[in-house]
C-alpha positions in Angstrom: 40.2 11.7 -5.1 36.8 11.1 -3.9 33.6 11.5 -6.4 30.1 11.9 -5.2 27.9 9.6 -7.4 23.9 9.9 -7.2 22.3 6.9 -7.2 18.4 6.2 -8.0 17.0 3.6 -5.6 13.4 2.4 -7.0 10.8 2.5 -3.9 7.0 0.8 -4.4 4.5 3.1 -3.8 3.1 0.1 -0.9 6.6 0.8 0.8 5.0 3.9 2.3 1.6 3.4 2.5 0.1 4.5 6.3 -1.9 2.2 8.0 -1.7 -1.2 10.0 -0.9 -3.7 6.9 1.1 -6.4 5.8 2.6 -6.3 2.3 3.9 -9.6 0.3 5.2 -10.0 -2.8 6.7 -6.8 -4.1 3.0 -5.4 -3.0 0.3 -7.8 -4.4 -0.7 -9.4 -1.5 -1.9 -7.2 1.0 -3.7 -8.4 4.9 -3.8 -7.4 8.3 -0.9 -7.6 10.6 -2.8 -9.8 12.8 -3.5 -13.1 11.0 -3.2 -15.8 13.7 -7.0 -16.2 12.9 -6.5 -16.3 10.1 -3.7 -19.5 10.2 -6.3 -21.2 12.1 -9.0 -21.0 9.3 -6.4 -22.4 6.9 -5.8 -25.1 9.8 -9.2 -26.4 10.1 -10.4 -26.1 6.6 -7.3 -28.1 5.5 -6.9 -30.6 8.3 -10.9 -31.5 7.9 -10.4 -32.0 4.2 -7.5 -34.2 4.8 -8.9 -36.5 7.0 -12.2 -36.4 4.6 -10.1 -37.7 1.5 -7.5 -39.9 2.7 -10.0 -42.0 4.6 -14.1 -41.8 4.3 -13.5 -40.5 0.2 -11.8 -44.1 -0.6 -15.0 -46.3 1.0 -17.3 -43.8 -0.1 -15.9 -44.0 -3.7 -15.9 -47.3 -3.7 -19.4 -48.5 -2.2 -21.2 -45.5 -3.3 -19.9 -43.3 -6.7 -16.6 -42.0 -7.4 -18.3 -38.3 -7.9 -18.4 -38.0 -4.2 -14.5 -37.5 -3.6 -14.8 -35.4 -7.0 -17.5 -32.9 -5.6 -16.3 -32.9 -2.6 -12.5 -31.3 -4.4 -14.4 -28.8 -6.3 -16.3 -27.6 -3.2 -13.0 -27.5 -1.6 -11.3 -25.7 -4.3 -13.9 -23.2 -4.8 -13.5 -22.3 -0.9 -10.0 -22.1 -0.6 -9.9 -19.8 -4.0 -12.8 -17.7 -2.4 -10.7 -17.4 0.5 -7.3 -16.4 -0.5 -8.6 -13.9 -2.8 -10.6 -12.3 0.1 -8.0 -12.5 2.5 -5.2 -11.2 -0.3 -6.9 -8.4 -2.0 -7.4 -4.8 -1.2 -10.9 -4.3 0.1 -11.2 -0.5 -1.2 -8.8 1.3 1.2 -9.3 5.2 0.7 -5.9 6.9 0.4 -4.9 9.6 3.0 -5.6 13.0 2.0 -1.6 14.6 0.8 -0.8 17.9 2.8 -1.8 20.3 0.2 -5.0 18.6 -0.1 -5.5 18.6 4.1 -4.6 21.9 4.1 -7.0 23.1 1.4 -10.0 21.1 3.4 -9.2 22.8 6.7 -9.0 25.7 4.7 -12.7 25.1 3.3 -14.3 24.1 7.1 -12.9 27.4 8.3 -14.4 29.5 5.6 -17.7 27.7 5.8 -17.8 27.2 9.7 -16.2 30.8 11.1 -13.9 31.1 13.7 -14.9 29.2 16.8 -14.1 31.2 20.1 -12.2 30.1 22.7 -14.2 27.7 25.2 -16.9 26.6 22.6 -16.9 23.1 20.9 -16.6 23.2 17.3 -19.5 21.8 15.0 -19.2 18.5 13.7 -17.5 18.5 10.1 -20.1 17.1 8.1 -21.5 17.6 4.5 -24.6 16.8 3.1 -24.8 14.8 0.1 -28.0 14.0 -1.6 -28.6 10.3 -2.9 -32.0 9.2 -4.7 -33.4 12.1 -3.2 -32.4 11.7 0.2 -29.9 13.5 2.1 -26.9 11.2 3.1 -24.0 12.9 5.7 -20.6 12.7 4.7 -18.2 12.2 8.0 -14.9 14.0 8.3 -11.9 11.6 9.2 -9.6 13.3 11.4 -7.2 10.4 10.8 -7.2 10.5 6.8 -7.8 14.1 6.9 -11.0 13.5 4.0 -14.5 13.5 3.9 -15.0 9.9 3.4 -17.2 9.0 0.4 -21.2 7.5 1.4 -21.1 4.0 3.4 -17.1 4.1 3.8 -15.8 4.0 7.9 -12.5 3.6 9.4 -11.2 0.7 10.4 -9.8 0.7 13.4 -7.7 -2.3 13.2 -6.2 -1.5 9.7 -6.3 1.8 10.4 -7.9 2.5 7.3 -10.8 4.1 5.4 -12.7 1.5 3.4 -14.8 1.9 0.5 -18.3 0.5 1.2 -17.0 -1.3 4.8 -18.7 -3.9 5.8 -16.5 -5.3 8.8 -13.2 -6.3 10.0 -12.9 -10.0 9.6 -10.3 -11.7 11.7 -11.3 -15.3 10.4 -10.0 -14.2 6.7 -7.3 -11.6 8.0 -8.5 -8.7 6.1 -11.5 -6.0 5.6 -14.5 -6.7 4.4 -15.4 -4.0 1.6 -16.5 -2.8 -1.5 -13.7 -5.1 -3.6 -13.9 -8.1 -1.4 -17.6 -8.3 -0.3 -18.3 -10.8 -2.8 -15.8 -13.1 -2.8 -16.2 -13.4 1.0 -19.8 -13.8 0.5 -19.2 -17.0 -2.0 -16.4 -17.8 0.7 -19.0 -18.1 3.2 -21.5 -19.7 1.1 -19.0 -22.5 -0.5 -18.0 -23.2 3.3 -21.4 -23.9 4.4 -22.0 -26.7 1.4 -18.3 -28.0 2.0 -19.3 -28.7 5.9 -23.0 -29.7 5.1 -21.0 -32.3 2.6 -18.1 -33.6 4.5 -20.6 -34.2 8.3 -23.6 -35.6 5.9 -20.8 -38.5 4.3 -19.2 -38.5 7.5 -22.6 -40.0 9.0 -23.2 -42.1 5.7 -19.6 -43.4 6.6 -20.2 -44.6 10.0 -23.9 -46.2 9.1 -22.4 -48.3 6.8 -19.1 -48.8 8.2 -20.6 -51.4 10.5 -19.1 -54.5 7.8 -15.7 -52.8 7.1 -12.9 -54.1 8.6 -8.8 -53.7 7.5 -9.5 -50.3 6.2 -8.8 -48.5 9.6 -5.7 -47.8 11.1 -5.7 -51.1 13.2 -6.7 -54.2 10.8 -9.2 -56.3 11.9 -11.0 -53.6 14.5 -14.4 -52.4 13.2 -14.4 -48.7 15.1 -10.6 -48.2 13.6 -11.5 -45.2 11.6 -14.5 -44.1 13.8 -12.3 -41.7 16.2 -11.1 -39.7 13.3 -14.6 -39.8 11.8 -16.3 -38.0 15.2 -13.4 -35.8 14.7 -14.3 -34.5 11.4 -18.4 -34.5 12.5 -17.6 -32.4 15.7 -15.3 -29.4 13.9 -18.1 -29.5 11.5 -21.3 -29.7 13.9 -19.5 -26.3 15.1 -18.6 -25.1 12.3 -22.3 -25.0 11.0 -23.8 -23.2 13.6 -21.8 -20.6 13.2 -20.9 -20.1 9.2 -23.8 -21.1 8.0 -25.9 -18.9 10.3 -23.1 -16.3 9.0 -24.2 -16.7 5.5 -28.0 -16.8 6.2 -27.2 -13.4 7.8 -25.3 -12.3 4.4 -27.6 -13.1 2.3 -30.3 -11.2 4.1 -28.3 -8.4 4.3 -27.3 -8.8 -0.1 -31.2 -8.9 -0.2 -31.4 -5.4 0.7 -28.4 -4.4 -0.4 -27.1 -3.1 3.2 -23.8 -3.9 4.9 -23.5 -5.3 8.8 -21.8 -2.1 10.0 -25.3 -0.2 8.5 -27.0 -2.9 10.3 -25.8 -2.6 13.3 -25.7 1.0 13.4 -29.2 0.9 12.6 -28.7 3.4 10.0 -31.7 2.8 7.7 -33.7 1.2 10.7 -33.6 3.4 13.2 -36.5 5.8 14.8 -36.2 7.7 12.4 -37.3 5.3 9.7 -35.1 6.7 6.9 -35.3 4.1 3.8 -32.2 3.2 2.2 -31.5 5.3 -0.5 -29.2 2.4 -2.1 -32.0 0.0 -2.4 -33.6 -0.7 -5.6 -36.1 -1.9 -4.0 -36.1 -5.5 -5.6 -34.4 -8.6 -4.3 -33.0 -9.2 -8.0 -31.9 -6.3 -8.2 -29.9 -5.9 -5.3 -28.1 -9.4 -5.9 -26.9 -8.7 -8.9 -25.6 -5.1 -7.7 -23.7 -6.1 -5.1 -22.5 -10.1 -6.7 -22.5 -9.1 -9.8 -21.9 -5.4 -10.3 -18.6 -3.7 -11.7 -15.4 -4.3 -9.5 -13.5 -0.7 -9.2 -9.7 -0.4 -9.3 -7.6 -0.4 -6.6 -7.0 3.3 -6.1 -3.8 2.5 -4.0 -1.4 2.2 -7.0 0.7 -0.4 -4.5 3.1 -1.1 -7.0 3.6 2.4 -8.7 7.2 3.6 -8.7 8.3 6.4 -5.9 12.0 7.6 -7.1 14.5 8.8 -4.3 17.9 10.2 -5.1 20.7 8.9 -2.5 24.4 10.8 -2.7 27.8 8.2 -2.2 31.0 8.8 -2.3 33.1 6.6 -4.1 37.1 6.6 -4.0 38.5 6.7 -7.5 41.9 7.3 -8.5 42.5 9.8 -11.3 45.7 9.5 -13.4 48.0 12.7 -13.0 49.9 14.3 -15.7 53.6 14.1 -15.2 55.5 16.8 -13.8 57.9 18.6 -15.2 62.0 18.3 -14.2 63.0 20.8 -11.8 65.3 22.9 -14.1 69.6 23.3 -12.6 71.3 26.4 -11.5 73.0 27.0 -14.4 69.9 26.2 -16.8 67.9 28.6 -14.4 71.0 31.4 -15.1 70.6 31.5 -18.5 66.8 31.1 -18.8 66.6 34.3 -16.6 65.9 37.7 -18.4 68.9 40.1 -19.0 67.0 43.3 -17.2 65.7 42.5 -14.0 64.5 45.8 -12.8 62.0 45.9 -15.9 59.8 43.6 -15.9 58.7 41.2 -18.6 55.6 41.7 -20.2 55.8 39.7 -23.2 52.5 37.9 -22.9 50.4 41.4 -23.5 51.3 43.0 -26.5 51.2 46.7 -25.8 51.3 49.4 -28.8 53.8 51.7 -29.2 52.7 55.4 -28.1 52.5 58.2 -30.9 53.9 61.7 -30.6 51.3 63.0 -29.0 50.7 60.6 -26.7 53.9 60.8 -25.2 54.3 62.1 -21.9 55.9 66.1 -21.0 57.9 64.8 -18.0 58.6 61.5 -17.2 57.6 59.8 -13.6 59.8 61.0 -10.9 61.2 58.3 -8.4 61.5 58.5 -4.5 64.8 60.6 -4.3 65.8 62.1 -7.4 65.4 66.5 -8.0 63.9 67.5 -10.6 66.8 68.4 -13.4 65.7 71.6 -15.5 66.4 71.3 -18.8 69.0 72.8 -21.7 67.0 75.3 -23.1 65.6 76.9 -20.3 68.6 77.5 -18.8 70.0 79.6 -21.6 66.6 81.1 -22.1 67.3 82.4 -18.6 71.3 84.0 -19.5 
């Protein structure tokens, strides 16, 4: 016999989620699919910081101060912390308008648009949304189907709209947003002091490396450990032109509380000279808004529960009662009823018909003639 079952199988919420990201760890982790960048990043900070502690961090320690080595880990720590909890964490996606809710926008830019004939573009879906007394336009996403909120864009990598987007960063694997901005700022920033650190002691290491000799990786050659040295000074004379000319550039832009997509946009610079209306106008100000200021929630819900029934069969074999014995010929004889032409309806108890009730003439069958009776037939002689 076959029994269909319903079973409940438990789906995350992060299971479905649109967009162009990678989930980890039942949904707390969340990047962008493309993090080969982001591998290298992980590559050069740790191989630099390697070679800094297993060789110049043991002469340093010992001819100069043991805090060196010890700085030099917290500096480390710091950045890799910063790091991962840039590249892990949601950055402020914007969920995707559900069809109801699409369906009730369209149904809102139609009433307060018109019909559009045939032929003629339609006007741009914007709203206008006042802000410290200035008028801010609110962009339609065609992708997300919302109106996003001020200074959120799409991302066109993730695939995403971003609360408060700042950039894509490839170097982190992730967004850059209004969840993340800070930790990538003090990402930046920690980065900047680790390089300054390790190519400053890496040039301390080779002035007085000049007397050192059995500490290299040949004993008794004075330049042993000077080919891993230049190694770590040239990733790190690159590396500070470009991060920390990166964080001189975030730190202008924290100032005055703008992000690089509004920069390069030239949203509050441009000819028309509009001041931002998210400026308080004070450096102090600003810097503690944007380090310092309440982190929202994730509005994803990544891990909330999404319940789907699914139907199968299952083969199970249900006991029978047992039948009972055919009964003989002669037990089948004498269990049959005397009268066969009437039949037996013991089951329905049927009342017995009064006088009145009873019936002139009974039912005629197929063949017989009607038979007059005895007293008509002398009532006739």
């Amino acid at each position: 016999m076959t029994v269909m079952v319903a079973r409940k199988k438990v789906v995350r919420k992060w299971e479905k989620l649109p967009g162009r990201n990678t989930f980890c760890c039942d949904g707390r982790i969340m990047m962008a699919r493309q993090k080969g960048i982001f591998y290298l990043t992980l590559f050069l900070i740790l191989g630099t910081c390697a070679l800094f502690f297993a060789f110049e961090c043991r002469y340093l320690a010992v001819q100069l101060s043991p805090a060196i080595p010890v700085f030099a880990a917290v500096l480390f720590l710091f950045a890799m912390a910063t790091l991962l909890r840039t590249s892990f964490s949601d950055p402020g996606v914007i969920p995707r308008a559900l069809p109801d809710e699409a369906a009730f926008i369209e149904m809102e830019i139609e009433a307060t648009n018109g019909t559009v004939p045939q032929g003629q573009r339609p006007p741009p879906r914007i709203k206008n949304f006042q802000i410290n007394n200035q008028i801010v336009k609110l962009k339609y996403c065609y992708t997300c189907k919302i109106f996003r909120p001020p200074r959120a864009s799409h991302c066109s990598i993730c695939d995403n709209c971003v609360e408060r987007f700042d950039h894509h960063c490839p170097w982190v694997g992730n967004c850059v947003g209004k969840r993340n901005y800070r930790y990538f700022y003090l990402f930046i920033l920690s980065l900047s002091l680790l390089t300054i650190y390790i190519f400053t002691f890496n040039i301390v290491y080779v002035a007085l490396s000049d007397d050192t000799a059995g500490l290299g990786l040949f004993p008794g050659c004075r330049w042993s450990l000077t080919l891993l040295t230049v190694l770590e000074v040239l990733i790190c004379f690159f590396t500070l032109w470009s991060v920390v000319g990166l964080t001189g550039f975030h730190t202008f832009l924290v100032a005055l509380n703008q992000t690089t997509n509004e920069d390069i946009k030239g949203s509050w610079t441009g000819k028309n000279r509009v001041q931002n209306p998210y400026s308080h106008g004070n450096i102090v100000k600003n810097c503690c808004e944007v380090l310092c200021g309440p982190l929202p929630p994730s509005v994803l819900d990544r891990r909330g529960i999404l319940q789907q029934e699914e139907s199968t069969s299952q083969e199970e074999s249900c006991p029978q009662a047992p039948s009972a014995p055919e009964p003989t010929a002669g037990q089948a004889a004498s269990s049959a009823p005397q009268d066969s032409g009437i039949p037996h309806w013991s089951a329905v108890p049927v009342s017995p018909l009064s006088d009145a009730e009873e019936p002139d003439e009974k039912q005629l069958t197929s063949g017989e003639l009607p038979v007059p009776p005895q007293d008509a037939g002398q009532a006739e002689h």
